[in-house]
C-alpha positions as CSV (number, residue, x, y, z in Angstrom):
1,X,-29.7,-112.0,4.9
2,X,-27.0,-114.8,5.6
3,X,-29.0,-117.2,3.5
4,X,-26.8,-120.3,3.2
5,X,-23.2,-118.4,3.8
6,X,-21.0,-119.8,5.8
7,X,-19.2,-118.1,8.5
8,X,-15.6,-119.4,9.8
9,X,-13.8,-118.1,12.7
10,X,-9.9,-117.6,12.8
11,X,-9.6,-118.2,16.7
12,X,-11.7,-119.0,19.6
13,X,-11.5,-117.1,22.5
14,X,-14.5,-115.4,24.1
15,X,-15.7,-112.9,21.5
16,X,-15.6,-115.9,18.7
17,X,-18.0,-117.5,21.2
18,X,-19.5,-114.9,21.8
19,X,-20.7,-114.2,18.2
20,X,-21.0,-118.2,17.6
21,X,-23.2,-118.2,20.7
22,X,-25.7,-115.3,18.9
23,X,-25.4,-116.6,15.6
24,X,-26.8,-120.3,16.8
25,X,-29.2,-118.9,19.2
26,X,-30.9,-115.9,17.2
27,X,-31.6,-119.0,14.4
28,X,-29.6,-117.2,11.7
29,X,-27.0,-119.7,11.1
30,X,-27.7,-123.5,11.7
31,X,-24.6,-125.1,13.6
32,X,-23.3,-126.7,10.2
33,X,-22.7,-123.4,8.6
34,X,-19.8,-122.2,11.0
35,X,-16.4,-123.6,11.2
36,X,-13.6,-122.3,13.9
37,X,-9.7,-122.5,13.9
38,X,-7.6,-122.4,17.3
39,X,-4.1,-123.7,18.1
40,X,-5.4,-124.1,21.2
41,X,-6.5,-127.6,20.8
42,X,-8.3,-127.9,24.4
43,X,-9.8,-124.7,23.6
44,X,-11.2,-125.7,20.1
45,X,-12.3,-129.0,21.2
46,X,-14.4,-127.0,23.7
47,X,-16.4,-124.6,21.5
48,X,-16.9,-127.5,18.7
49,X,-18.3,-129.8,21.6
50,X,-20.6,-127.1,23.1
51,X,-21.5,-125.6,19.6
52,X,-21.8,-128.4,17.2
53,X,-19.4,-126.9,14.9
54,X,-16.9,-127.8,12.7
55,X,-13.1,-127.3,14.5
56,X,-10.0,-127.4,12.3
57,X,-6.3,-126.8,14.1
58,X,-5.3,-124.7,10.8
59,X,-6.0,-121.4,9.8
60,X,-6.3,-121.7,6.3
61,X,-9.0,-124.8,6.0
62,X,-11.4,-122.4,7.9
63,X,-10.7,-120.2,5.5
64,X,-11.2,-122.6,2.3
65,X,-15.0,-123.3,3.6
66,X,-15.8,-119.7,4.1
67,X,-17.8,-117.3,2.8
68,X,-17.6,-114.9,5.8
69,X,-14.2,-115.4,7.1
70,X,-13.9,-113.7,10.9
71,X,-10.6,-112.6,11.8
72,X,-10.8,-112.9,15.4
73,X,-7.2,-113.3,16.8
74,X,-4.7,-110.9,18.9
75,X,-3.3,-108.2,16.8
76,X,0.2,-109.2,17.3
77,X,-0.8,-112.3,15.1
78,X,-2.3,-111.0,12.1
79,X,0.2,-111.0,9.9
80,X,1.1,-114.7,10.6
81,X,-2.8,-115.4,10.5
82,X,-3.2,-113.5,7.2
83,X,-0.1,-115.1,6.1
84,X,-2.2,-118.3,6.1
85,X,-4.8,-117.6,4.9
86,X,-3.7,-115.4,2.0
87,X,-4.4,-117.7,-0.7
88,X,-7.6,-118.9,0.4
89,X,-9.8,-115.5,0.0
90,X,-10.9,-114.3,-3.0
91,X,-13.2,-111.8,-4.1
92,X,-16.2,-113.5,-3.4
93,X,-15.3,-113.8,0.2
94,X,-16.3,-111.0,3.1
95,X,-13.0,-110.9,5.4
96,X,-14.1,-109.5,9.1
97,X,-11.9,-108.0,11.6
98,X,-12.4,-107.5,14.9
99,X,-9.1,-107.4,16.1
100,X,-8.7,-103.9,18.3
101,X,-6.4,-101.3,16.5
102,X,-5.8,-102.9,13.0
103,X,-6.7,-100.5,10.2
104,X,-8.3,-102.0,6.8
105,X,-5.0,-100.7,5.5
106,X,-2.7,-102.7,7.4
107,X,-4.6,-105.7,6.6
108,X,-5.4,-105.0,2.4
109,X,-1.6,-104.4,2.6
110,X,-1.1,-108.3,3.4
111,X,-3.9,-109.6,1.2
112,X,-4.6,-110.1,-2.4
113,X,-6.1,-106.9,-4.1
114,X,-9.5,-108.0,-4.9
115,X,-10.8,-108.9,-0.8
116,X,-13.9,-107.4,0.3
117,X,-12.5,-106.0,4.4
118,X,-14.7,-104.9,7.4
119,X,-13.8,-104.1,10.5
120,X,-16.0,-104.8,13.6
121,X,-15.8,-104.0,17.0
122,X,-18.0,-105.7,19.2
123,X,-17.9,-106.0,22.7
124,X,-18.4,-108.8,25.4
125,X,-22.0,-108.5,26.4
126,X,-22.5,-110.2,23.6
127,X,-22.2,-113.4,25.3
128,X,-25.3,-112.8,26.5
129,X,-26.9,-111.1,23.4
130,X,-26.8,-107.8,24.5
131,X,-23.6,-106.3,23.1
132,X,-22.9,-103.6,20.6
133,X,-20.5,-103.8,17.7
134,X,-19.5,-100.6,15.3
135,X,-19.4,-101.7,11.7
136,X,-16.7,-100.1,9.7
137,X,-17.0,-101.2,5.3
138,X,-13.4,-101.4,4.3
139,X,-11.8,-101.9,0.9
140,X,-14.1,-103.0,-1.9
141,X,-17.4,-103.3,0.2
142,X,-20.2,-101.6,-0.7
143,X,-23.8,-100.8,1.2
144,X,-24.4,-104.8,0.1
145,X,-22.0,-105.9,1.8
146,X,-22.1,-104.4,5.1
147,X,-25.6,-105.0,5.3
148,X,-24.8,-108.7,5.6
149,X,-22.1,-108.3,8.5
150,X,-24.4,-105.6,10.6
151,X,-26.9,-108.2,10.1
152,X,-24.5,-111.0,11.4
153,X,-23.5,-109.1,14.4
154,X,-27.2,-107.9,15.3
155,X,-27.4,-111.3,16.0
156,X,-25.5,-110.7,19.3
157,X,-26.9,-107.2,20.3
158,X,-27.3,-103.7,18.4
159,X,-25.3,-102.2,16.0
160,X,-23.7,-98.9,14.7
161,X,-22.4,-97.8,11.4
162,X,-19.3,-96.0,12.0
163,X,-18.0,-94.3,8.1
164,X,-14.9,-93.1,9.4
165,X,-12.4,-95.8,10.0
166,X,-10.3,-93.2,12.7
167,X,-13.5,-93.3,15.0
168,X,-13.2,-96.7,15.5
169,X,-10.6,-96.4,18.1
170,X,-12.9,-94.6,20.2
171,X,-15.6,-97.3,19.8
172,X,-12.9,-99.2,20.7
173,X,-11.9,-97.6,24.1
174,X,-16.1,-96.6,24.3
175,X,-18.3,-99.8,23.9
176,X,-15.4,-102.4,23.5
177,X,-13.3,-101.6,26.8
178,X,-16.6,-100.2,28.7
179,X,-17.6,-103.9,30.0
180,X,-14.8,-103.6,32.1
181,X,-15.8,-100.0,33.2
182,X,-18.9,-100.9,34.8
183,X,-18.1,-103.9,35.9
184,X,-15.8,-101.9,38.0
185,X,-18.6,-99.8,38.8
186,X,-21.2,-102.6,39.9
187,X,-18.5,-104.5,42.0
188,X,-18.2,-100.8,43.5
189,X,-21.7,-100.3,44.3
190,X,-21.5,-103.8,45.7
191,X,-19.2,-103.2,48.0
192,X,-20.7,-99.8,49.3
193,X,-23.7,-101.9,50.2
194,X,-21.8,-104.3,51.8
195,X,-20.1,-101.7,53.8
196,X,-23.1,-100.8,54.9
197,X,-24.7,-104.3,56.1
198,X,-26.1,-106.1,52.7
199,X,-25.4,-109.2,52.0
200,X,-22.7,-109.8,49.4
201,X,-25.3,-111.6,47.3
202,X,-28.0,-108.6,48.0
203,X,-25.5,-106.3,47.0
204,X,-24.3,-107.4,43.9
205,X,-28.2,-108.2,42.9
206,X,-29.4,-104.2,43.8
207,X,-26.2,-103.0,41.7
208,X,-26.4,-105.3,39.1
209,X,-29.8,-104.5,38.3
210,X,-29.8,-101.3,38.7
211,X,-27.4,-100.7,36.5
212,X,-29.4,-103.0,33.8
213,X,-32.4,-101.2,34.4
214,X,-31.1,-97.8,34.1
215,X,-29.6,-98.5,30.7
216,X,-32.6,-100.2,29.9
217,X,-34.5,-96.8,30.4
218,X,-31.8,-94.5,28.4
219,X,-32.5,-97.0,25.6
220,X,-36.2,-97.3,25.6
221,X,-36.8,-93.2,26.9
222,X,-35.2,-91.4,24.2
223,X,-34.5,-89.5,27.1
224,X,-30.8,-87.7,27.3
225,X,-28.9,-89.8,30.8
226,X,-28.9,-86.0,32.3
227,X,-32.6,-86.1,31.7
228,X,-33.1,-88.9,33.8
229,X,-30.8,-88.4,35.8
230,X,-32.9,-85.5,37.6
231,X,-35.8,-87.5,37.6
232,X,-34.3,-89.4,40.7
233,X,-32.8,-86.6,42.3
234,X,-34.8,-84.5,44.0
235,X,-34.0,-81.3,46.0
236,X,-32.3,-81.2,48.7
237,X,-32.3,-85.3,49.0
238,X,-30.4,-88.0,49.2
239,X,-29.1,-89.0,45.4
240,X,-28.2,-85.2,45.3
241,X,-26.1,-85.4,48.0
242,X,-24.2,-88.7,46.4
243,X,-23.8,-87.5,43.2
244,X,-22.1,-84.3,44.5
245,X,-19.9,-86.7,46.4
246,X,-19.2,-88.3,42.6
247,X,-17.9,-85.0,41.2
248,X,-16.1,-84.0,43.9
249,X,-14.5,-87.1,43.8
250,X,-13.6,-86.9,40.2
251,X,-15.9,-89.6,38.8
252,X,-16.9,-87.9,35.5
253,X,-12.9,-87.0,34.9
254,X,-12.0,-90.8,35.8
255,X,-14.5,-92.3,33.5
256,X,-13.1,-89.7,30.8
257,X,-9.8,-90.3,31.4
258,X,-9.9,-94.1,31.6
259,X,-11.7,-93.6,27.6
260,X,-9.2,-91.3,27.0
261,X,-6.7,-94.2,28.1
262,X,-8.0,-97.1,26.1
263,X,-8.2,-94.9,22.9
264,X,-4.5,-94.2,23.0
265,X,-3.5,-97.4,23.5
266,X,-6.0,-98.6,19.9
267,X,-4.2,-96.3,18.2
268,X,-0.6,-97.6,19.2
269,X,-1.6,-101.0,18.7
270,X,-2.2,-99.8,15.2
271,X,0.7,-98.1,14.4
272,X,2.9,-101.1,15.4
């Protein structure tokens, strides 16, 4: 699907690698084919010596060799980055954003009338090829188009189409915050074992896997979580008793509320 495009990144921090990472490894892109940007010299110097790639300290060079140019920077710096950049894209150009809570709007509103937008919101597992990114097809993208970049970005993971640009704040406090979620959650579980004699290391590898595996199955099952869920909790025994402990606790309304959280703050980053 990517053929012979070539695919430069405006900054790169960890989801730039992350996506470099997938693209190199899954074969779809040989290491020639992607270019990165970074003021960050130390930083760039880094990712073109453990990639292979091309490294420029300017924005808009990346962006001259481009066909797939991936926006990939804080949103407090896009309208310097676009600024940069603006003369560079054209209409034969795809131009990516993954930057949390930055409309297609925002960004047409800075750029020439004729670039192709999408927004993308991966997440971090993607480092390890098994992240998720929603695929939003902006301003004058069509089914064509957003093939390519869901193809791109399956490179790294799975992804979903999303066609209502407003959702994607709720992928974004969902899939793109929810690393840090269960992270939370295995470093939880880690520390109950150890609390109650494990081994660090044992502790982290039963919670760790566990929580792989039991995503694993709601993936592969087709089985709704609740459905499984009471496969392991049989009457009267002990997961019964420790998920009763979890609602009286408030889990499910802390897990709710900490989406609810992250969601706000996508839209105010936004609207700024």
């Amino acid at each position: 699907m990517l053929g012979n495009k070539r695919i430069g990144f405006l900054g790169s921090g960890n989801m730039a690698e992350a996506i470099i990472r997938g693209l190199i490894t899954s074969g779809m892109v040989t290491e020639t084919a992607i270019s990165v940007s970074d003021r960050n010299i130390e930083r760039l110097n880094s990712i073109v010596e453990t990639y292979g790639i091309e490294g420029y300290s300017k924005n808009f060079e990346v962006a001259r060799r481009s066909d797939i140019v991936i926006l990939a920077v804080k949103p407090q710096t896009i309208d310097d980055v676009l600024d940069d950049i603006r003369d560079e894209l054209d209409s034969e150009k795809i131009l990516v954003s993954i930057a949390a809570g930055v409309k297609t709007s925002k960004i047409a509103g800075l750029l020439r009338d004729n670039v192709k937008i999408v927004r993308v919101m991966p997440n971090t597992p993607a480092l390890v090829l098994s992240g998720v990114s929603a695929v939003f097809a902006g301003r004058n993208t069509g089914d064509k188009e957003k093939e390519i970049i869901m193809s791109l970005f399956r490179s790294t993971g799975k992804t979903v189409s999303i066609e209502n640009e407003s959702l994607m704040d709720a992928v974004t406090g969902l899939s793109g915050s929810g690393p840090a979620y269960v992270y939370t959650f295995i470093e939880a579980l880690s520390d109950a074992g150890v609390k109650e004699g494990l081994s660090r290391e044992d502790a982290n590898t039963l919670a760790a896997q566990t929580v792989f595996g039991s995503a694993k199955m709601v993936l592969e099952q087709n089985k709704h979580p609740a459905q499984l869920k009471d496969m392991v909790t049989s009457p009267g025994g002990t997961t019964i008793a420790g998920v009763a402990m979890l609602e009286e606790k408030g889990f499910r309304a802390s897990v709710l509320s900490a989406v609810e959280a992250a969601v706000k703050k996508s839209r105010d980053l936004g609207d700024k």
